[in-house]
N, C-alpha and C positions, 0 to 999 in steps of 0.2 A: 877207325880212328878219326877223331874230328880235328879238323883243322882250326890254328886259331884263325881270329878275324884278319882281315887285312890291314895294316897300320896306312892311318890314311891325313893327311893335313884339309882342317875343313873351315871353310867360310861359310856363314850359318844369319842368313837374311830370312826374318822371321816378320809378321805383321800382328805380334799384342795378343791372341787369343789365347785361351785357358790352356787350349793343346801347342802351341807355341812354344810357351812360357815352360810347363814340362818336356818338351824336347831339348830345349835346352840348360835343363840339369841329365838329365839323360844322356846327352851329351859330355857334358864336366864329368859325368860319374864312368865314364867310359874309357878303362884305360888306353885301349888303340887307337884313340882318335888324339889327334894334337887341335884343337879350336884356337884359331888365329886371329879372328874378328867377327864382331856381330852387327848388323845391320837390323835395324826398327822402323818396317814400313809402315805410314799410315792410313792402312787399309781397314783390317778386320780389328784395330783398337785407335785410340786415343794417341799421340804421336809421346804428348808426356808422359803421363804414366807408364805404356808399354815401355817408354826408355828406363825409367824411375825403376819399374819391375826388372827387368831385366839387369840392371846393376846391382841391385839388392841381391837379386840371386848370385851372381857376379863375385858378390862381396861374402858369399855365407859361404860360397865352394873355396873363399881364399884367390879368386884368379881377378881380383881388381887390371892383375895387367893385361887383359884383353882387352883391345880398343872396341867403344861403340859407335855406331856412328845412324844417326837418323834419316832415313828417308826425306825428300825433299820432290817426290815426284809425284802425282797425285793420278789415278787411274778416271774412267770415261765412268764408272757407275757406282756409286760410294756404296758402300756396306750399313747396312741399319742401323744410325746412332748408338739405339738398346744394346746393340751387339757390341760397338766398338767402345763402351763404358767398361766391360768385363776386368781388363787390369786393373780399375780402381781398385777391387777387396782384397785382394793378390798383393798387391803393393802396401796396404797397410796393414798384413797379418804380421803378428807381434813376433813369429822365429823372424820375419826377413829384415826387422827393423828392432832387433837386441844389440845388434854388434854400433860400437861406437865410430866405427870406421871413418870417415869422411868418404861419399860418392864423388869420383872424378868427374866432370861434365865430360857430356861426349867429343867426340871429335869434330871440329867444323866444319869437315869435309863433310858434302850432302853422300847419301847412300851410292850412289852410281859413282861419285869420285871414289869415293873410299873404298869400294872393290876393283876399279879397274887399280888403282895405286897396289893395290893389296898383292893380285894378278901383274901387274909390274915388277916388286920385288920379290915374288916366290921365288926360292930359290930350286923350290920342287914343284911338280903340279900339284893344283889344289882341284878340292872338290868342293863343289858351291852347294850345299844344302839350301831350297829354298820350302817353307812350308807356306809361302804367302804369293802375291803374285810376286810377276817375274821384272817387274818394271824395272829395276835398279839396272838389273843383269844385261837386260837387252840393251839399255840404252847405254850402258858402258861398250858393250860390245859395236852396238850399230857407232859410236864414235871410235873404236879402235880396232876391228875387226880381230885382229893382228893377236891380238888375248885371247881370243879362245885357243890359241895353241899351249896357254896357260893352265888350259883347266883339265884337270883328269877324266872329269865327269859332272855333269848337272844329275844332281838327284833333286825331281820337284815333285812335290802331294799336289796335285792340281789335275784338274780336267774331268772329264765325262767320256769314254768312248762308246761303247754298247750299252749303255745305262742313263736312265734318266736323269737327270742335271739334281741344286739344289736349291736353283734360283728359283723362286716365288716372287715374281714381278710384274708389275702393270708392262701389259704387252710383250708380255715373253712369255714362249713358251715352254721354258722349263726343262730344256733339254741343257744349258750352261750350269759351269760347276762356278762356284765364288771366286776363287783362284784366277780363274782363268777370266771371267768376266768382269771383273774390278778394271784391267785394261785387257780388252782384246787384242791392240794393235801390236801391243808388249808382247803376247801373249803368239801372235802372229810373226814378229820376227826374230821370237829367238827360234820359234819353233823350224822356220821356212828359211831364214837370212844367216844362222848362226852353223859355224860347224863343229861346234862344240858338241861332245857327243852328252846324250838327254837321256835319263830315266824314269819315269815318270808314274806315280803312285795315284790312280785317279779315284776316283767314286768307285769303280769295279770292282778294287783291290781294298779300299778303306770300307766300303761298306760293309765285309766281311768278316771284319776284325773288331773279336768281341771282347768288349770291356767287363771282365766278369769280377766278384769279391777276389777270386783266389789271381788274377791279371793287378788288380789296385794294391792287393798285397806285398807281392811282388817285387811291383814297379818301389813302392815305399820302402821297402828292406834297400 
């Protein structure tokens, strides 16, 4: 007999990329999950658009009322310009901009307020989805310790353990995954300083998982 999933309350700190951007409709489309809040770091996109995109999608699932709120913390090694333009064609395909809606601006709280507040009024523990780095998360924590008793679980895509990295960098040697390398030091204290308990999806595990016709099918149904 299979069991259903676990209903689960999720904070969903994402940074703009193509696979981002589909997690969280995959998410909305999800009935066991309740999504609370989303967070748009500007790591692996553009800080506007990624926001831009992300509300559009926001608006096409019907859930306008989930707060966004923007990153405001900036990591030690930027991600490839090329790379961080990607939500622009995203953001202006014609399903995500038919609806008349008006998009709400995001919230002024910078990303790191806006989850420790978040983790303040849960009434349950949350679990913080991050597919981008973790900068927001630590440094909410490393000013409130006291919240990761908030949190049910960190589930993060980041890192490299037994496998080669996917950093291609003047003077590195290629053993770092993006994630984790956009800030190290983020990256270092939720890992070391936090006791939030951490699950972590790295290059190991992602690089296995194959994107096939009959997976993109799928995913689109």
């Amino acid at each position: 007999m299979i069991e259903s999933p676990k209903r689960r309350t999720v904070l969903f700190d994402h940074d703009g990329g193509v696979d981002d951007l589909l997690s969280l409709m995959m998410l909305l489309a999800m009935p066991h999950l309740k999504l609370v809040g989303v967070v748009v770091t500007p790591a692996d996109c553009f800080v506007g658009p990624g926001t831009s995109t992300s509300l559009k999608i926001l608006r096409f699932f019907g859930r306008l009322d989930i707060e966004v709120s923007q990153g405001a913390l900036h990591g030690v090694n930027p991600f490839p310009r090329a790379w961080r333009s990607h939500p622009y064609p995203i953001d202006a395909l014609p399903i995500l901009n038919d609806l008349e809606e008006a998009l709400p601006p995001p919230v002024p709280e910078p990303g790191h307020e806006f989850i420790a507040r978040k983790l303040r009024e849960a009434q349950e523990p949350l679990t913080v989805l991050i597919t981008g780095p973790v900068t927001n998360l630590a440094a909410a924590l490393t000013r409130e310790p006291a919240l990761a008793a908030k949190i049910e679980e960190v589930v993060w895509m980041g890192g490299a353990l037994r496998v080669a990295g996917n950093v291609r960098d003047y003077e590195h040697d290629g053993s770092a995954e993006w994630n984790a390398y956009w800030d190290p030091p983020a990256t270092h204290a939720l890992w070391h300083a936090s006791e939030a308990p951490i699950t972590i999806f790295p290059l190991d595990a992602t690089n296995h998982v194959p994107v096939t016709r009959d997976f993109l099918q799928r995913l689109a149904r």
